[in-house]
N, C-alpha and C positions, 0 to 999 in steps of 0.2 A: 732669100726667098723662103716663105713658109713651109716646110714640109708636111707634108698631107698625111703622114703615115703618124709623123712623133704630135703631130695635132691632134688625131684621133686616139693616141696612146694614153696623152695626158689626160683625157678625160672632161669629166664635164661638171661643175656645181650648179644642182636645182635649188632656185629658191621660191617659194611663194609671191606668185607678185602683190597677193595683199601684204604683204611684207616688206617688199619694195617699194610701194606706193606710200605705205602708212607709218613706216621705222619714226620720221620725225615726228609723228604725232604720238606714239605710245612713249616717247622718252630718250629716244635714241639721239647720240651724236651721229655726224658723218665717219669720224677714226671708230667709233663704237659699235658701227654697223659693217662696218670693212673688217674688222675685229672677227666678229661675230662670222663675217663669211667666209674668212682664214679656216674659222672650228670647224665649218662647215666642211669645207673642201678638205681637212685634215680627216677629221669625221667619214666621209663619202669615200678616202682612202686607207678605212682601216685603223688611222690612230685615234684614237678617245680621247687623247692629253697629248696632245702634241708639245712640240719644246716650242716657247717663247721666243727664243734667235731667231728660229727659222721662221717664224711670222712678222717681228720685227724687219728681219730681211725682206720677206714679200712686203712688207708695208712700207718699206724705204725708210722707219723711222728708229731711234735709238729704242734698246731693249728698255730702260727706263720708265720711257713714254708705253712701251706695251704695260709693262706691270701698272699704271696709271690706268690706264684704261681698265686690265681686267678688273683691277679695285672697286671701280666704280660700276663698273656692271655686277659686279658680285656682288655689291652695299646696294644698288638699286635694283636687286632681282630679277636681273635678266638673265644671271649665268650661275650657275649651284656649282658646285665641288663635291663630285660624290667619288666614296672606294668602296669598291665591288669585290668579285671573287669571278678574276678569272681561270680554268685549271687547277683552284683550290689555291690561288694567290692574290694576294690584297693586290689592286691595281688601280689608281684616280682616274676618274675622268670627268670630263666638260658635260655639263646637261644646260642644253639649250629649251629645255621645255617651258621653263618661268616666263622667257622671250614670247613664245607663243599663249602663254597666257594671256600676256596684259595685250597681245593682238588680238585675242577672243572677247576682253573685258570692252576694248574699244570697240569693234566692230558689234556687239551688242548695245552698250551706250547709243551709236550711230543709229540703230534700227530699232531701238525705243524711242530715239527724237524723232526718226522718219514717221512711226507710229501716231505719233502725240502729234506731229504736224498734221496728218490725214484724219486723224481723229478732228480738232480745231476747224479744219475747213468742213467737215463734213457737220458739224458741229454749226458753223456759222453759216452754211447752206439750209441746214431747217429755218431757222431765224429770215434768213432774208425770204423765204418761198413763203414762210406766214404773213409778213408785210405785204410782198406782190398778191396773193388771194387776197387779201381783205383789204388791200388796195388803201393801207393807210400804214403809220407807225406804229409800232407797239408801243401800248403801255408799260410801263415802270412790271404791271401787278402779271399784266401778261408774261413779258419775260423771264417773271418767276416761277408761273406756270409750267412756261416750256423745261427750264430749269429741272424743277421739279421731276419732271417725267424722264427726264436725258439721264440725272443722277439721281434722284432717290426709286423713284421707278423702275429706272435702269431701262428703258424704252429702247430698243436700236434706233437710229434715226430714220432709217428707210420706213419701219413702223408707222413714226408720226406723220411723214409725209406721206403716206399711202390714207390714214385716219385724217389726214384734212383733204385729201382729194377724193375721200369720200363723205366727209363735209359740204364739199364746195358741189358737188352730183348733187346731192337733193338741197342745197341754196340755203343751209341750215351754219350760219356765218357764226359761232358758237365754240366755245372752247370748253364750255358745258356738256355740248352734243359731242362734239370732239373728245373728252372724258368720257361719255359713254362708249363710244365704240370700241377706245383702247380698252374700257374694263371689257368688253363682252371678247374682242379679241383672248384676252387674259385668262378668263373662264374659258376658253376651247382651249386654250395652250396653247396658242397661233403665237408665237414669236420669232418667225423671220418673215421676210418679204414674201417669202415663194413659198412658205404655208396659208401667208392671209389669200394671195390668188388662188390657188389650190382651192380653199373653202369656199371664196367664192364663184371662182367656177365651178363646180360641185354644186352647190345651192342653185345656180341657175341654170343647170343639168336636170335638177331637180322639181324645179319650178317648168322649164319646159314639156318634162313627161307626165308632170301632174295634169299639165294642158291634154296632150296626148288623149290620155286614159280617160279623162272625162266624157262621157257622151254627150255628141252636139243635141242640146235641146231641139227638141221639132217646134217650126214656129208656129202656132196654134190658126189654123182658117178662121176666117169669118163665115158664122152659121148665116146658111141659105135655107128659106121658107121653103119647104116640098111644096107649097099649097096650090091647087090645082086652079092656074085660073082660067080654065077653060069652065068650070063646073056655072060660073058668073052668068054666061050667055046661054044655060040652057033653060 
């Protein structure tokens, strides 16, 4: 039966679980990653270079197969060999940092694909919201257009679809007219979504209290004769 006292004495290895999850994608074997967690747990108690036997032995396999292994973590940069100065004495040890590198290089690869996929959809959402308003296909010259504006413009796409659904409000089916408003947007410096509202809600703030302030015209009577038509029968 387990003892609860020498359970808690021997302690504990933390590892990363994006570490856990992802070891066979940055390069890792299965012996190379159990490897790796021997350092670890040697590491967490104090040695920096542990002996080889003794991990060998936790890893139930011949000392041979260990030095195989660190070989190739050491040739493929997962594992460095550095001598220090401990107490003013040279002393080797394991640096497992290269390890965590090439888990930083993937998990950023990952979330530049994730990027470039949400960019793509968001990307292929203006395109189809141009068809659904103008209720046909694009042309060849149109899709260029749009093109244009995404990358040489550099337009956000919430932009273009805010410029065609103020397009589509005054019935003005135009990629022309549509080109105007992005430039006039341009000249104010409106370049997010929530700056073009802002302005114009602001303008029709403005346009309200311009109503306001105006005095209501009096509506003019219609002139009535004084003329006295009693004076008739005298």
């Amino acid at each position: 039966m387990l003892n609860l006292e020498n359970y808690l004495k021997a302690g504990q290895t933390i590892v990363s679980n994006l570490l856990l999850k992802n070891y066979h994608r940055i390069g890792l074997q299965a012996d190379e990653f159990l490897f790796i967690l021997q350092l670890h747990m040697a590491q967490s108690e104090g040695d920096s270079f542990p002996d080889l036997m003794n991990i060998s032995q936790n890893m139930g396999v011949k000392q041979e197969k260990v030095f195989q292994i660190l070989n190739r973590l050491v040739s493929g940069h997962f594992i460095a060999i550095e001598t220090t100065l401990i107490d003013g004495r040279k002393a080797d040890r394991y640096d497992l940092t290269p390890t965590y590198v090439h888990l930083e290089r993937l998990l950023e690869k990952d979330s530049l694909k994730q990027d470039e996929e949400v960019q793509e959809k968001t990307t292929r959402s203006v395109y189809q919201l141009f068809e659904q308003e103008f209720g046909r296909p694009l042309s060849s010259i149109e899709f260029q257009r749009i093109g244009q504006w995404l990358e040489e413009d550099h337009y956000h796409p919430e932009i273009l679809k805010l410029a065609l659904r103020e397009a589509v409000l005054n019935q003005a089916y135009s990629f022309n007219y549509i080109d105007r408003i992005l430039l006039s947007w341009e000249r104010k410096n409106l370049k997010t979504k929530q700056q073009v509202e802002e302005d114009q809600k602001r303008r029709k703030q403005q346009l309200l209290q311009k109503e306001i302030d105006q005095p209501a015209q009096q509506e003019e009577l219609p002139k009535v004769s004084l003329k006295n038509w009693l004076e008739e029968w005298e």
